[in-house]
C-alpha positions as CSV (number, residue, x, y, z in Angstrom):
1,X,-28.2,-33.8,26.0
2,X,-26.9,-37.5,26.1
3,X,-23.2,-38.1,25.7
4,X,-21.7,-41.3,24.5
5,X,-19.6,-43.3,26.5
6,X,-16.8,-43.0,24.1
7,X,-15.9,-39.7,22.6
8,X,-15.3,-38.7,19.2
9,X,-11.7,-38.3,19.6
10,X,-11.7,-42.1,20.3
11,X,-14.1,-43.0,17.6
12,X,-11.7,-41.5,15.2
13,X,-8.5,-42.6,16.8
14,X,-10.0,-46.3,16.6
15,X,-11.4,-45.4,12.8
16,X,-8.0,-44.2,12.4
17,X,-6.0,-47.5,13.3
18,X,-8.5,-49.9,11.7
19,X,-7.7,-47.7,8.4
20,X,-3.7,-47.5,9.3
21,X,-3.8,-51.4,9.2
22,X,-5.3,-51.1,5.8
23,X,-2.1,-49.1,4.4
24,X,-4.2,-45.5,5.0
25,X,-2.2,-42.6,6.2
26,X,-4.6,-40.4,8.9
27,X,-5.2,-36.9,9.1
28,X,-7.0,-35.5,11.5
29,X,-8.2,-32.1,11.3
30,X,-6.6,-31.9,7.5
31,X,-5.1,-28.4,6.1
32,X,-7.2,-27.0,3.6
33,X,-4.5,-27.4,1.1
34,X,-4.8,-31.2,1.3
35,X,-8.6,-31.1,0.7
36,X,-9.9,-31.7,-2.9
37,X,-11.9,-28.7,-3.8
38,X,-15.5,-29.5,-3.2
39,X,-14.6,-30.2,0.3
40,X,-12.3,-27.2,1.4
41,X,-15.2,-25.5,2.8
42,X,-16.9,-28.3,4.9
43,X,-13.9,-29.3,7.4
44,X,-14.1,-32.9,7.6
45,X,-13.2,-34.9,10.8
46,X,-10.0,-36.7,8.9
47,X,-8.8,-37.8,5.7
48,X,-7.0,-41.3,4.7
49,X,-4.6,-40.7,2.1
50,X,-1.6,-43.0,0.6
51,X,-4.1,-45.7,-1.3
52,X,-6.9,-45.6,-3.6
53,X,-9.4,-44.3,-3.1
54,X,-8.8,-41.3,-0.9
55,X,-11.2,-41.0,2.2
56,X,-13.1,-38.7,4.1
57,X,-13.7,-39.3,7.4
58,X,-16.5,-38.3,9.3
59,X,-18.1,-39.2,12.4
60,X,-21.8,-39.3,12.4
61,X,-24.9,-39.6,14.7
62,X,-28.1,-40.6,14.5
63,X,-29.8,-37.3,14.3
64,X,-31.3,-35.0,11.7
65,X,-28.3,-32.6,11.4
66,X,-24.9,-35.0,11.1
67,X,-27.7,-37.0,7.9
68,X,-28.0,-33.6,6.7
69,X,-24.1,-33.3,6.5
70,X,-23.1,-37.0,5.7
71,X,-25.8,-36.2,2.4
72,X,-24.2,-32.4,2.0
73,X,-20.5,-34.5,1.4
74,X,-21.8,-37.3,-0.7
75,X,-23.2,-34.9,-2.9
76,X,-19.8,-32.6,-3.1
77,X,-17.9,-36.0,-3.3
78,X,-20.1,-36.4,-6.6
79,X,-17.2,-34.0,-8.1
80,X,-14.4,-35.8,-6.9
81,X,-14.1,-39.6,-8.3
82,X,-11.1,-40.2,-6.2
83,X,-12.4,-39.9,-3.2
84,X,-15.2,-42.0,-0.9
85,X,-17.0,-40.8,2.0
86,X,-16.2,-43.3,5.4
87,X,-19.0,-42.9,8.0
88,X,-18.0,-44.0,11.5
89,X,-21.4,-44.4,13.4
90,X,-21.2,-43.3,17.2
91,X,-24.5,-45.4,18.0
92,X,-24.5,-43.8,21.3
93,X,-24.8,-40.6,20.7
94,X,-28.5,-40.1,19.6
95,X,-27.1,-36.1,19.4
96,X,-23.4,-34.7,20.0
97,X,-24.8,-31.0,20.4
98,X,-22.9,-29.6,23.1
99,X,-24.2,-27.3,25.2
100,X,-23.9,-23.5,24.7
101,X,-22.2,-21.7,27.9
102,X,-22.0,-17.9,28.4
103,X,-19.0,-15.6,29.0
104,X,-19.2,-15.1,32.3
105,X,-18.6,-19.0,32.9
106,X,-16.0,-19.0,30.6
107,X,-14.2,-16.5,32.1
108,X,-14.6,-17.7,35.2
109,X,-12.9,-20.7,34.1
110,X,-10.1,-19.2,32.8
111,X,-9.7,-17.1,36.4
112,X,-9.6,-20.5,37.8
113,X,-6.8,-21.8,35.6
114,X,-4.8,-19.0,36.2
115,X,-5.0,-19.5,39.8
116,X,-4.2,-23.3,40.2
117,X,-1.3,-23.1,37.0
118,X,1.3,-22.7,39.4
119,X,0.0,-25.6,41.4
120,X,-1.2,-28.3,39.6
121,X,-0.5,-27.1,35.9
122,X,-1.7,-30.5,34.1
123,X,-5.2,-30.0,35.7
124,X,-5.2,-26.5,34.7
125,X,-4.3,-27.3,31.0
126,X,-7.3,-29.5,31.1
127,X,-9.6,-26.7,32.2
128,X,-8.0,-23.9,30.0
129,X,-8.7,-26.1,26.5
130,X,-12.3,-26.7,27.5
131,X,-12.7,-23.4,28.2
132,X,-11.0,-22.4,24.7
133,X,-13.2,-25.1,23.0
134,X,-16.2,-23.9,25.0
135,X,-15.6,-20.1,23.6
136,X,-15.0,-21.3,19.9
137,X,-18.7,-22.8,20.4
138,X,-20.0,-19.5,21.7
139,X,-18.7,-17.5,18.9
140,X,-19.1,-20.1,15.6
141,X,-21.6,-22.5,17.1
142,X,-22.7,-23.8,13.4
143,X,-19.2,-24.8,13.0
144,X,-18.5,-26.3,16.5
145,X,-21.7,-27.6,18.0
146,X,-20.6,-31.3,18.7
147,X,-18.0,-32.2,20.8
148,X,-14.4,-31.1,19.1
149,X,-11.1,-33.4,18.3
150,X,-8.4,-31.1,19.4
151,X,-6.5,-30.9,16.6
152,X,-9.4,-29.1,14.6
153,X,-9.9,-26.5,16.6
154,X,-6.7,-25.6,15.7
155,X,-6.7,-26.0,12.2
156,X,-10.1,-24.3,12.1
157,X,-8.5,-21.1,13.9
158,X,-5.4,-21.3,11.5
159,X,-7.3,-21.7,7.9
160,X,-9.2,-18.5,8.7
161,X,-6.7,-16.5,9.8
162,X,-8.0,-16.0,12.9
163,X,-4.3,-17.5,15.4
164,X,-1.2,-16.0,14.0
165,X,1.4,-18.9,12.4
166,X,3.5,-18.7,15.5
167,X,0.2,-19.0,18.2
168,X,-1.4,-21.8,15.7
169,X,2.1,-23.8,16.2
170,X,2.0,-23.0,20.0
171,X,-1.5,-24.3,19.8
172,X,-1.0,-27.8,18.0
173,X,1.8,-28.4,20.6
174,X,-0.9,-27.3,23.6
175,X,-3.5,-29.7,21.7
176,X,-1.1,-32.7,21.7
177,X,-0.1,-32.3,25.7
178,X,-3.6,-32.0,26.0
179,X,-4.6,-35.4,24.8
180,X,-1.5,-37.0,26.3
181,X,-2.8,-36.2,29.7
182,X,-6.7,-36.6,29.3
183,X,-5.9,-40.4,27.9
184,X,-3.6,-41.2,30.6
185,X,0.3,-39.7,30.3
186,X,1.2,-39.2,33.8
187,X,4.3,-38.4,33.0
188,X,3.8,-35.8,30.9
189,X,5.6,-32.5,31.6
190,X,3.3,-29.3,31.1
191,X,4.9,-26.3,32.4
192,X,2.7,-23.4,34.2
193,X,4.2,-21.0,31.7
194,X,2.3,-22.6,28.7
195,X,-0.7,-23.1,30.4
196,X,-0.3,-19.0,31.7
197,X,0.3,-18.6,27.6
198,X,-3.0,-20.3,26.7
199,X,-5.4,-18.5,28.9
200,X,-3.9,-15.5,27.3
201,X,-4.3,-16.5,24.1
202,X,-8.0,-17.3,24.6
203,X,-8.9,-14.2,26.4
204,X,-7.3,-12.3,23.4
205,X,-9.6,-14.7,21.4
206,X,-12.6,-13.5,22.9
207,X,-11.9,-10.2,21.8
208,X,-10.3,-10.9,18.6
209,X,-12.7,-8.8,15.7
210,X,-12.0,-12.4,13.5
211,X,-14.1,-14.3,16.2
212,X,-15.7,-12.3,18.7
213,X,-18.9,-11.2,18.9
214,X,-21.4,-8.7,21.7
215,X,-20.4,-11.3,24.3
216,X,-17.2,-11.1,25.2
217,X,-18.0,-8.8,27.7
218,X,-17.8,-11.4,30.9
219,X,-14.3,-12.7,29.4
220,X,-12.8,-9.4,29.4
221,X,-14.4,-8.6,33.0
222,X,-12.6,-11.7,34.8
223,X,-9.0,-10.9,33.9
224,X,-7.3,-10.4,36.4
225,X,-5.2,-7.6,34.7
226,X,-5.3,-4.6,32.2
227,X,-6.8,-6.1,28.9
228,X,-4.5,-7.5,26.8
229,X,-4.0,-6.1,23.2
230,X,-6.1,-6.8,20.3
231,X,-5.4,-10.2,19.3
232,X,-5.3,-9.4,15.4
233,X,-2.6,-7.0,16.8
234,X,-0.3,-9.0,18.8
């Protein structure tokens, strides 16, 4: 697999301030409920709304499966004359597949966080949301294959019902402290208690019945502690 040097967070974020100077709004990761119909089902990258006409934003590589896609929304954007589909080309990327990790590594990553939390918290938060990102791929790898913004994890969990309101909240909070200290925020305060909070919330993922599949086994065999409840039960 070959990675580019710049991610597709910070494709989008650039995409995203070239089209803020143009009078767009951005929204990354966009609730269903502001998709036009033909799209709610696809989960685009972004949208830029607050001028005519509406975009979709998408970034793309130059492989077989994101041409498939980019021609899968031009078609559905056939149905909606308001709207144009924007391509932002990462050149160097010839694939953003991710690779596919098993259970036992992810919940051996999570033991991890849980031990150095109380230590070195901002490093741990790191860890815990590429664990969380790396068991969203293992369960709905169609959806998640390339590298993930943060931001639509969460909003991918929330549309289907699969986080509670409350934990989806907690989440986009998690997701913003997140990026804050992978693009540089020194400063910024995360508290071991939230990062404790987010391992939890992905081990109940791996058992949740809305995500999880026959391999959550290794998750469940790392905790440290009695299995946690059901997550659809919490």
């Amino acid at each position: 697999m070959t990675i580019g040097t710049r991610t597709r967070a910070e494709l989008l974020a650039a995409a995203g301030r070239r089209l803020s100077a143009e009078g767009y709004d951005i929204i990354v990761a966009p609730d269903t409920s502001l998709l036009p119909e033909a799209l709610r089902a696809r989960r685009p990258d972004a949208i830029a709304i607050g001028r005519d006409p509406k975009l979709v934003v998408e970034i793309a590589s130059e492989d077989p499966q994101s041409a498939s896609r980019m021609a899968a929304l031009r078609e559905a954007l056939r149905a909606e004359p308001g709207w144009k589909l924007h391509v932002v080309l990462d050149r160097a990327s010839p694939t953003s597949t991710m690779p596919v990790v098993d259970d036992d590594d992810i919940g051996s990553a999570l033991q991890r966080v849980a031990e150095i939390a109380p230590v070195a918290p901002s490093a741990a938060l790191m860890l815990a949301w590429s664990s969380l990102e790396a068991l969203v791929r293992v369960r709905r790898p169609e959806t998640f294959a390339r590298s993930q913004v943060a931001a639509r994890i969460v909003e991918h969990l929330a549309a289907e019902g699969i986080v509670l309101p409350e934990d989806a909240d907690f989440l986009r909070t998690m997701a913003q402290l997140r990026n804050a200290v992978a693009h540089g925020d020194l400063t910024a305060a995360v508290e071991p208690s939230a990062v404790d909070r987010l391992v939890a919330l992905a081990r109940d993922l791996a058992s949740s019945p809305d995500l999880a599949d026959q391999r959550n086994r290794g998750i469940d065999a790392a905790r440290p502690h009695a299995p946690s409840p059901s997550f659809a039960g919490r």
